[in-house]
PDB file of N, H, CA, C and O in Angstrom:
ATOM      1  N   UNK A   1      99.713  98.297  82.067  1.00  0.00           N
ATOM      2  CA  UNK A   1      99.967  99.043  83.293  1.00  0.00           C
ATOM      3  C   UNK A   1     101.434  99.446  83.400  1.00  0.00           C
ATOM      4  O   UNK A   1     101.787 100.366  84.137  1.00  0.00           O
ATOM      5  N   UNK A   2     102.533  98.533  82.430  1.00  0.00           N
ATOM      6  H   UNK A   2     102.246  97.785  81.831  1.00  0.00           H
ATOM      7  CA  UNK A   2     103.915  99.298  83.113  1.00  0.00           C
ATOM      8  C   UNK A   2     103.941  99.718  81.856  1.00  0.00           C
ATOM      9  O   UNK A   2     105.018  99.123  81.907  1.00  0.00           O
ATOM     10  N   UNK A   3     103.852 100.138  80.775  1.00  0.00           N
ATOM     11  H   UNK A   3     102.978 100.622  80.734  1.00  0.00           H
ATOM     12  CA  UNK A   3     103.611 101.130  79.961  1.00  0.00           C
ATOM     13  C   UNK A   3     103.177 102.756  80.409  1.00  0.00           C
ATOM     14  O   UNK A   3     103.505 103.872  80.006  1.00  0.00           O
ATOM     15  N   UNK A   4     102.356 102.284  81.357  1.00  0.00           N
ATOM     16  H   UNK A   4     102.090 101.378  81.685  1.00  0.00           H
ATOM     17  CA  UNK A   4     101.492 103.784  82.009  1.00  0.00           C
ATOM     18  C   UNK A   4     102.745 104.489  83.090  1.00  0.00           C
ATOM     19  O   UNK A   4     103.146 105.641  83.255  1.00  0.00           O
ATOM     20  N   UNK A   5     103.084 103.227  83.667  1.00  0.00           N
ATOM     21  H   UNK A   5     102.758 102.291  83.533  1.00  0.00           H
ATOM     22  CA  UNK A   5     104.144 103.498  84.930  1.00  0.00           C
ATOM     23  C   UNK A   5     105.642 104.379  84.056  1.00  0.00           C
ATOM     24  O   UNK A   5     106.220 105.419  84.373  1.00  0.00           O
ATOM     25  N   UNK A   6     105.829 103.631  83.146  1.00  0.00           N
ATOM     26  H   UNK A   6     105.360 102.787  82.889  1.00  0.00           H
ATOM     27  CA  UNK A   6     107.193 103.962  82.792  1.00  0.00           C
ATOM     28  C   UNK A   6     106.530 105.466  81.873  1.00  0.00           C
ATOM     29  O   UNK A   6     107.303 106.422  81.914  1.00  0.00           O
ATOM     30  N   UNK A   7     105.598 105.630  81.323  1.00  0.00           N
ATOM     31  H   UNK A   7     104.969 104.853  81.291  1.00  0.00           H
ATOM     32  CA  UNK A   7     105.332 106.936  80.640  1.00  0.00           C
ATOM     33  C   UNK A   7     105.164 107.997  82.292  1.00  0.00           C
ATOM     34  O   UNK A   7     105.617 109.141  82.293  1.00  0.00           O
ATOM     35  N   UNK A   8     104.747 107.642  83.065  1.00  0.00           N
ATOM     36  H   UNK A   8     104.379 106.713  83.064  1.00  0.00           H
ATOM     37  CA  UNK A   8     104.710 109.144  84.418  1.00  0.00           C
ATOM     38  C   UNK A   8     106.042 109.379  84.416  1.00  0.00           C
ATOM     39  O   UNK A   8     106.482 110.524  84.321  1.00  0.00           O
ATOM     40  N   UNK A   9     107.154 107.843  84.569  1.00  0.00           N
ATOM     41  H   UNK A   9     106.796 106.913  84.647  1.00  0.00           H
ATOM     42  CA  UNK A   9     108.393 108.187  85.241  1.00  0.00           C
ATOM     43  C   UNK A   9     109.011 109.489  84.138  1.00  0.00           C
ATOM     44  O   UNK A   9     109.469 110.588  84.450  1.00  0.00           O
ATOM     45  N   UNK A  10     108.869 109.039  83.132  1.00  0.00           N
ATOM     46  H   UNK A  10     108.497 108.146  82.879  1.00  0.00           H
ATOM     47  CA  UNK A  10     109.788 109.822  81.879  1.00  0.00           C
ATOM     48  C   UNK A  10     109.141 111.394  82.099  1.00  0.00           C
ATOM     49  O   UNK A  10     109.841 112.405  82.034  1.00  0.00           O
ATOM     50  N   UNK A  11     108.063 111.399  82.298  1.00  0.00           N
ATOM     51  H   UNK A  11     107.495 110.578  82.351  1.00  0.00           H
ATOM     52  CA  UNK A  11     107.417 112.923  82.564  1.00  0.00           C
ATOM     53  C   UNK A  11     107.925 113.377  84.205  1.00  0.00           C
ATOM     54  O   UNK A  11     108.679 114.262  84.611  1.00  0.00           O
ATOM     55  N   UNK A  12     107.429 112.724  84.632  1.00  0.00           N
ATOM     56  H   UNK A  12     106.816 112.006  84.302  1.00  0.00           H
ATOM     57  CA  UNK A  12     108.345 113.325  85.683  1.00  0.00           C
ATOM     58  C   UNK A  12     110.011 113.723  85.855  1.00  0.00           C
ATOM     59  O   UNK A  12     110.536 114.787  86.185  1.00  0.00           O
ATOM     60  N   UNK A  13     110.470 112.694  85.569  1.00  0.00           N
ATOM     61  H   UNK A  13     110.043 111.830  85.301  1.00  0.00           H
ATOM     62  CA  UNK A  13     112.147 112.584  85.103  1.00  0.00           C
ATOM     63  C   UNK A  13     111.870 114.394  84.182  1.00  0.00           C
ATOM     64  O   UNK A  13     112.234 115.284  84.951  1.00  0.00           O
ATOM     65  N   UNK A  14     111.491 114.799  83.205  1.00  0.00           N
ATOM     66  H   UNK A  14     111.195 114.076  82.581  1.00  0.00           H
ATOM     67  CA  UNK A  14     111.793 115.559  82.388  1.00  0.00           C
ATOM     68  C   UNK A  14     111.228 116.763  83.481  1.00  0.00           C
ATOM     69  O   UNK A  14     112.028 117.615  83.868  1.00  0.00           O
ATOM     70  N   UNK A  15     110.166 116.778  83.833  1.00  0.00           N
ATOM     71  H   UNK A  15     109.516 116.086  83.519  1.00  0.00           H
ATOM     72  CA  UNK A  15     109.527 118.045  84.685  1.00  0.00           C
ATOM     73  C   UNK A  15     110.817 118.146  85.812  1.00  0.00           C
ATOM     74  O   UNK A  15     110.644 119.106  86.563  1.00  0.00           O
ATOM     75  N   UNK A  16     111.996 117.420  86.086  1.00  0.00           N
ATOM     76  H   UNK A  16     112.136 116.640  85.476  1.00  0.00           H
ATOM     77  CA  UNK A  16     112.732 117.381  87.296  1.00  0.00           C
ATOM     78  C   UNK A  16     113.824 118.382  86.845  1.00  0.00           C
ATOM     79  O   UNK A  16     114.266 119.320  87.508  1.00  0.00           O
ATOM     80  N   UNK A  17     114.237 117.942  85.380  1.00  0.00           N
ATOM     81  H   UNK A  17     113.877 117.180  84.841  1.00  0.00           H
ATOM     82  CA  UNK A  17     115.476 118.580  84.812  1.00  0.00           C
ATOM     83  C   UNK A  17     114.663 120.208  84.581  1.00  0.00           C
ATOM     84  O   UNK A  17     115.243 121.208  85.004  1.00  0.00           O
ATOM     85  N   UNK A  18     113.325 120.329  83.895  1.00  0.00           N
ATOM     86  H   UNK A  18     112.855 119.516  83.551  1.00  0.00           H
ATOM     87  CA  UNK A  18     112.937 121.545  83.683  1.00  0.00           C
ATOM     88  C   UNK A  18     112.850 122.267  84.876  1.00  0.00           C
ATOM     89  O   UNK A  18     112.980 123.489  84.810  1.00  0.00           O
ATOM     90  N   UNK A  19     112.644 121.705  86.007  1.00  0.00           N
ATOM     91  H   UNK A  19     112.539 120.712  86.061  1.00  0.00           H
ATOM     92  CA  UNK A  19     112.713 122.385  87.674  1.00  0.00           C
ATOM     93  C   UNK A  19     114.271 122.592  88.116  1.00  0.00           C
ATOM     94  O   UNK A  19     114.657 123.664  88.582  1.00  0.00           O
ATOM     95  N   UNK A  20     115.023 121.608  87.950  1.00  0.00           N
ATOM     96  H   UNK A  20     114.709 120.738  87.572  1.00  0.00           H
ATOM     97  CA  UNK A  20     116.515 122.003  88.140  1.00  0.00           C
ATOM     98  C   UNK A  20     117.023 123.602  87.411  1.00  0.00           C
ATOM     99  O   UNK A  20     117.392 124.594  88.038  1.00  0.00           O
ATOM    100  N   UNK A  21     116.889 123.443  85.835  1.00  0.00           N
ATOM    101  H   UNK A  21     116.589 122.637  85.325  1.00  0.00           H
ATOM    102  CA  UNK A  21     117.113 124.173  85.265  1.00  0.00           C
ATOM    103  C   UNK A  21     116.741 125.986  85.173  1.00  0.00           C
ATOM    104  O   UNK A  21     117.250 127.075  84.908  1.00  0.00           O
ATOM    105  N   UNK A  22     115.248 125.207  85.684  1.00  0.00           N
ATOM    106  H   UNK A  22     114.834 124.322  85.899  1.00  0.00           H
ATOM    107  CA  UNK A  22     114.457 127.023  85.679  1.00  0.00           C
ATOM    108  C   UNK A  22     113.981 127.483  86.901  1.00  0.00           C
ATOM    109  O   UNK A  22     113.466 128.573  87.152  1.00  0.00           O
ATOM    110  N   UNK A  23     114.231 126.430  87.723  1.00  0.00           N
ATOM    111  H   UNK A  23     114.649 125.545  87.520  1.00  0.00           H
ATOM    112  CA  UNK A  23     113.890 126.166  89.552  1.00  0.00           C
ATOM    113  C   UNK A  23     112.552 126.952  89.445  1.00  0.00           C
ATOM    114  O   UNK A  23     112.362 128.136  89.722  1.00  0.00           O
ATOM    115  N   UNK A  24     111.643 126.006  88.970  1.00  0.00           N
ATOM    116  H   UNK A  24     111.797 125.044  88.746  1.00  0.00           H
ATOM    117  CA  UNK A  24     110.261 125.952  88.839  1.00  0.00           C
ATOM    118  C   UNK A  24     109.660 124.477  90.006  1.00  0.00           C
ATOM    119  O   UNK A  24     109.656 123.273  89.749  1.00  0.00           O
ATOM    120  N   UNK A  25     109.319 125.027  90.974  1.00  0.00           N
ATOM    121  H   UNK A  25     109.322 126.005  91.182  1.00  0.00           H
ATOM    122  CA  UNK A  25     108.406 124.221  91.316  1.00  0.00           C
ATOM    123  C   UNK A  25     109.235 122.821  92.362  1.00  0.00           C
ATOM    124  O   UNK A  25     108.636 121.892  92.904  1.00  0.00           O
ATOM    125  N   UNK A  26     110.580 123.060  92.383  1.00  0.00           N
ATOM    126  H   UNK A  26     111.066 123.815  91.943  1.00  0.00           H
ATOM    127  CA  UNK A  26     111.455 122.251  92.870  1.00  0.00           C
ATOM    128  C   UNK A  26     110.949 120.907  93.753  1.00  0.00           C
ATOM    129  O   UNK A  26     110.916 119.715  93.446  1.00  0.00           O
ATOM    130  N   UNK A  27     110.522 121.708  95.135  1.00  0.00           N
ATOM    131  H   UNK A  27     110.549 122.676  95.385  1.00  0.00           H
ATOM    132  CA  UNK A  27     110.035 120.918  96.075  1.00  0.00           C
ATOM    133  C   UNK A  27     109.418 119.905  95.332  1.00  0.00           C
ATOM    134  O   UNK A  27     109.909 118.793  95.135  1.00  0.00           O
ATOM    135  N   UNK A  28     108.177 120.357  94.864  1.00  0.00           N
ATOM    136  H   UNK A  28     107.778 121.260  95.024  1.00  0.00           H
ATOM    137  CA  UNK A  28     106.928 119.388  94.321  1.00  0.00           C
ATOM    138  C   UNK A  28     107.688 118.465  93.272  1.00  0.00           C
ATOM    139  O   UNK A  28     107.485 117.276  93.517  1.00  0.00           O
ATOM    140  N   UNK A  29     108.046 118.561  92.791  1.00  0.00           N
ATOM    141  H   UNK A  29     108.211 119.527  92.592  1.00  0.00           H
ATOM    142  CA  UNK A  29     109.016 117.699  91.453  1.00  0.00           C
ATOM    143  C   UNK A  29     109.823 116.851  92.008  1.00  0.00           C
ATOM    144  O   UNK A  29     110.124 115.818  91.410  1.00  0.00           O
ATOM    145  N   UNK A  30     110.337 117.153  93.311  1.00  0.00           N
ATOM    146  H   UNK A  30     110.093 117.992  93.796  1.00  0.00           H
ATOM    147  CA  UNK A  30     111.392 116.087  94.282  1.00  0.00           C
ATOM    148  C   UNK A  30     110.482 115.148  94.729  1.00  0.00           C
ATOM    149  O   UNK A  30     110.680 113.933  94.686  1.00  0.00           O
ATOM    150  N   UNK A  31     109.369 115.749  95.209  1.00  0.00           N
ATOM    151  H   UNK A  31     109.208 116.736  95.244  1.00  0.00           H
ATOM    152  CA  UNK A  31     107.885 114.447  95.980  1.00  0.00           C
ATOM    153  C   UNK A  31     107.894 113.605  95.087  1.00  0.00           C
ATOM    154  O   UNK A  31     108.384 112.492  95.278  1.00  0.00           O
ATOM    155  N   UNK A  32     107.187 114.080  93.576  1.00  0.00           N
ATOM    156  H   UNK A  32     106.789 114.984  93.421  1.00  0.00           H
ATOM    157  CA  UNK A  32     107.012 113.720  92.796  1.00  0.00           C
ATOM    158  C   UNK A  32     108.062 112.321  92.536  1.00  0.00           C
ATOM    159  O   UNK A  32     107.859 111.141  92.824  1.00  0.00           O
ATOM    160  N   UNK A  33     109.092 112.889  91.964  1.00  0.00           N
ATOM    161  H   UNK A  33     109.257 113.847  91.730  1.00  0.00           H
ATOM    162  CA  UNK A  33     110.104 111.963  91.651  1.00  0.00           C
ATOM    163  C   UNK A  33     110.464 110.569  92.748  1.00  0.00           C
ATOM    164  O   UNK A  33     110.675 109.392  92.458  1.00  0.00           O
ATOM    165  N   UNK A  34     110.431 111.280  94.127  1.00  0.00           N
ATOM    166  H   UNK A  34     110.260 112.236  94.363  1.00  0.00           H
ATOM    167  CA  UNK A  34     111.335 110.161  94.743  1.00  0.00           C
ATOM    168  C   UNK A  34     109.476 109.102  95.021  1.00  0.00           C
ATOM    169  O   UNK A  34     109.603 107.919  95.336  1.00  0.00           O
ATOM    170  N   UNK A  35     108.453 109.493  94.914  1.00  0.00           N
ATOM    171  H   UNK A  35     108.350 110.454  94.658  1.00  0.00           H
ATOM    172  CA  UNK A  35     106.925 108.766  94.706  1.00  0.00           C
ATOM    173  C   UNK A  35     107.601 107.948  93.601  1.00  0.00           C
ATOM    174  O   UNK A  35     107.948 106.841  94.014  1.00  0.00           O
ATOM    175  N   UNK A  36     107.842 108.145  92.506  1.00  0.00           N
ATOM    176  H   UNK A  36     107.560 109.044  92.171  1.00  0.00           H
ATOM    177  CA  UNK A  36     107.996 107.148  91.276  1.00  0.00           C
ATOM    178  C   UNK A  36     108.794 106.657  91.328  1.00  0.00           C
ATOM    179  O   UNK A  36     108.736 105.511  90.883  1.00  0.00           O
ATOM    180  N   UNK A  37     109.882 107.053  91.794  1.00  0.00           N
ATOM    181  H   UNK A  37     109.929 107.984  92.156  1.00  0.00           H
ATOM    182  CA  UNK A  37     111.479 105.671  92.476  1.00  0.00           C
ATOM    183  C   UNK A  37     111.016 104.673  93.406  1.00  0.00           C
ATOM    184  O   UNK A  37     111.571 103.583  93.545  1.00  0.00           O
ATOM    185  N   UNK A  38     109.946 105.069  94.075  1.00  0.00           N
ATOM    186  H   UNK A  38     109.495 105.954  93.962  1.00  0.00           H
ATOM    187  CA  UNK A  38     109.979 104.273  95.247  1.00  0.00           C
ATOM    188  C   UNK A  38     108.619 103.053  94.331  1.00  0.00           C
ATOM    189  O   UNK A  38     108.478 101.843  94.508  1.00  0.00           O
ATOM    190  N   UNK A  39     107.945 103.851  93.527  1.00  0.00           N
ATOM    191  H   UNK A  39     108.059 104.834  93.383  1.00  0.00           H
ATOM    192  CA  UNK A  39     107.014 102.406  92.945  1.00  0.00           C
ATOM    193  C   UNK A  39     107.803 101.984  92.161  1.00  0.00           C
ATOM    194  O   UNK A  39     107.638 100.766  92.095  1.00  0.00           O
ATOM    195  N   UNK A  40     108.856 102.420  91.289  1.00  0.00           N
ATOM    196  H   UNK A  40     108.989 103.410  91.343  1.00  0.00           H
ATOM    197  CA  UNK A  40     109.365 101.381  90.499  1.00  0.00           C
ATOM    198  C   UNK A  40     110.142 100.134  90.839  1.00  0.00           C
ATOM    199  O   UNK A  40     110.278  98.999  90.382  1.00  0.00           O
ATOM    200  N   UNK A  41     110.755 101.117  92.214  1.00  0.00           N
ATOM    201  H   UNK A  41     110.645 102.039  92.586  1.00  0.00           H
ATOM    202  CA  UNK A  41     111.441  99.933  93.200  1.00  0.00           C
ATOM    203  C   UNK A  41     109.957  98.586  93.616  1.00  0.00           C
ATOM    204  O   UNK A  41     109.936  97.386  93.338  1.00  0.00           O
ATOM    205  N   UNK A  42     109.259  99.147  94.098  1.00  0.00           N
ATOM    206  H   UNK A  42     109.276 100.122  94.323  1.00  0.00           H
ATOM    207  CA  UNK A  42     107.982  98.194  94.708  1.00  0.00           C
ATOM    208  C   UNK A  42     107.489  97.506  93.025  1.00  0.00           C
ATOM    209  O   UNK A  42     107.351  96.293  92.867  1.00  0.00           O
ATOM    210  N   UNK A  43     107.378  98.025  92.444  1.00  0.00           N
ATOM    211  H   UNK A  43     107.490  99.011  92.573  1.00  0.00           H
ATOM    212  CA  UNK A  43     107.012  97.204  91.021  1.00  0.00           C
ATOM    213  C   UNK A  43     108.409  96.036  90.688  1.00  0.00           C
ATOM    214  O   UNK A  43     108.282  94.812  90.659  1.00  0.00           O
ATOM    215  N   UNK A  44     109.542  96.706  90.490  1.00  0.00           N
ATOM    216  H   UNK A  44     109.645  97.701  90.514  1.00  0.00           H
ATOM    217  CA  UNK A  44     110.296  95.685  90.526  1.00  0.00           C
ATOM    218  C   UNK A  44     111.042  94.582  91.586  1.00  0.00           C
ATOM    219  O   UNK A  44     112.019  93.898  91.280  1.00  0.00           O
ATOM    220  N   UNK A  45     110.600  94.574  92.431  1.00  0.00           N
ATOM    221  H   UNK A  45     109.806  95.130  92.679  1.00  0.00           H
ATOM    222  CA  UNK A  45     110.620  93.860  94.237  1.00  0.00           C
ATOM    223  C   UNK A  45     109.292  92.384  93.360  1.00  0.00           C
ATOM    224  O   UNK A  45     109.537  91.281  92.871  1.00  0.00           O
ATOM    225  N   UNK A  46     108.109  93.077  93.529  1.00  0.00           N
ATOM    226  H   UNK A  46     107.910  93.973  93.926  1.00  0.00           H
ATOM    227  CA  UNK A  46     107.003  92.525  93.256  1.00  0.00           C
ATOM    228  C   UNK A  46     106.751  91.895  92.092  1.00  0.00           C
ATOM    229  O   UNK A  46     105.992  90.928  92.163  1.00  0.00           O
ATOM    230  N   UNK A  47     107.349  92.297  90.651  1.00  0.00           N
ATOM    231  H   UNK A  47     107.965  93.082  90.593  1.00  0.00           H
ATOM    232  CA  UNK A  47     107.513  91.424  89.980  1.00  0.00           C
ATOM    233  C   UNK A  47     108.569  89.861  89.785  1.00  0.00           C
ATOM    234  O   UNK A  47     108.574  88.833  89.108  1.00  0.00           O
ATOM    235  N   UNK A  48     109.289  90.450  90.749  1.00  0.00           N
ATOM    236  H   UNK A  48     109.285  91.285  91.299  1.00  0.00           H
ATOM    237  CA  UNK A  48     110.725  89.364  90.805  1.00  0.00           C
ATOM    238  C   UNK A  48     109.112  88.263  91.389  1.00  0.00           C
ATOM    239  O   UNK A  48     108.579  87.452  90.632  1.00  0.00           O
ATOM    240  N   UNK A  49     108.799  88.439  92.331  1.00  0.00           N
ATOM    241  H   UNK A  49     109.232  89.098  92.946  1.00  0.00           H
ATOM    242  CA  UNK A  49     107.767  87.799  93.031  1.00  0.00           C
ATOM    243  C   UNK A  49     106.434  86.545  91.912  1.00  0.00           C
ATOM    244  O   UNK A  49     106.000  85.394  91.952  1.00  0.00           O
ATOM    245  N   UNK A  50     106.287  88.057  90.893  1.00  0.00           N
ATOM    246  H   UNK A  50     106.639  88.992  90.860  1.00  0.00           H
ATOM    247  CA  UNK A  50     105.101  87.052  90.147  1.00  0.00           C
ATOM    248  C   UNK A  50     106.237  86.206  89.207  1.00  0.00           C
ATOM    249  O   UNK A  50     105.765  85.070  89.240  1.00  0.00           O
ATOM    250  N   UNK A  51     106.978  86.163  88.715  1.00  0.00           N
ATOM    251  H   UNK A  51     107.361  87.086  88.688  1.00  0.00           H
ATOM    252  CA  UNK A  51     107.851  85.369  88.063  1.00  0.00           C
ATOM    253  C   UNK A  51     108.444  84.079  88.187  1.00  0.00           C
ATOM    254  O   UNK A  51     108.890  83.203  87.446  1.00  0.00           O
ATOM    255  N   UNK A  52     108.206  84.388  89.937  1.00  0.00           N
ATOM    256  H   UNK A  52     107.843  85.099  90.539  1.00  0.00           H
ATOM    257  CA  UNK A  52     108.850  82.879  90.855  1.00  0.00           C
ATOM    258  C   UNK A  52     110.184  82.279  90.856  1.00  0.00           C
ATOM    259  O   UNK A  52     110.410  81.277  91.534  1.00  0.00           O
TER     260      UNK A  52
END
């Protein structure tokens, strides 16, 4: 599962720079992005958790 997580972030991350660059799609790519900051934050919050 964080195999899957960290492969969206990198696609997204790259669809962000291709939207910066060619200002394709901007808005949606910002949702996008700050959605996957905010689970990686909640994934890493929550793992500190299963670790103990």
């Amino acid at each position: 599962m964080l195999g899957f997580l960290w492969a969206i972030i990198l696609i997204l991350l790259a669809l962000w720079v291709l939207g910066l660059i060619f200002k394709i799609a901007g808005a949606f790519i910002h949702i996008l992005l700050i959605i996957a900051i905010v689970l990686v934050i909640t994934n890493l919050i929550f793992g500190m958790f299963r670790r103990g």
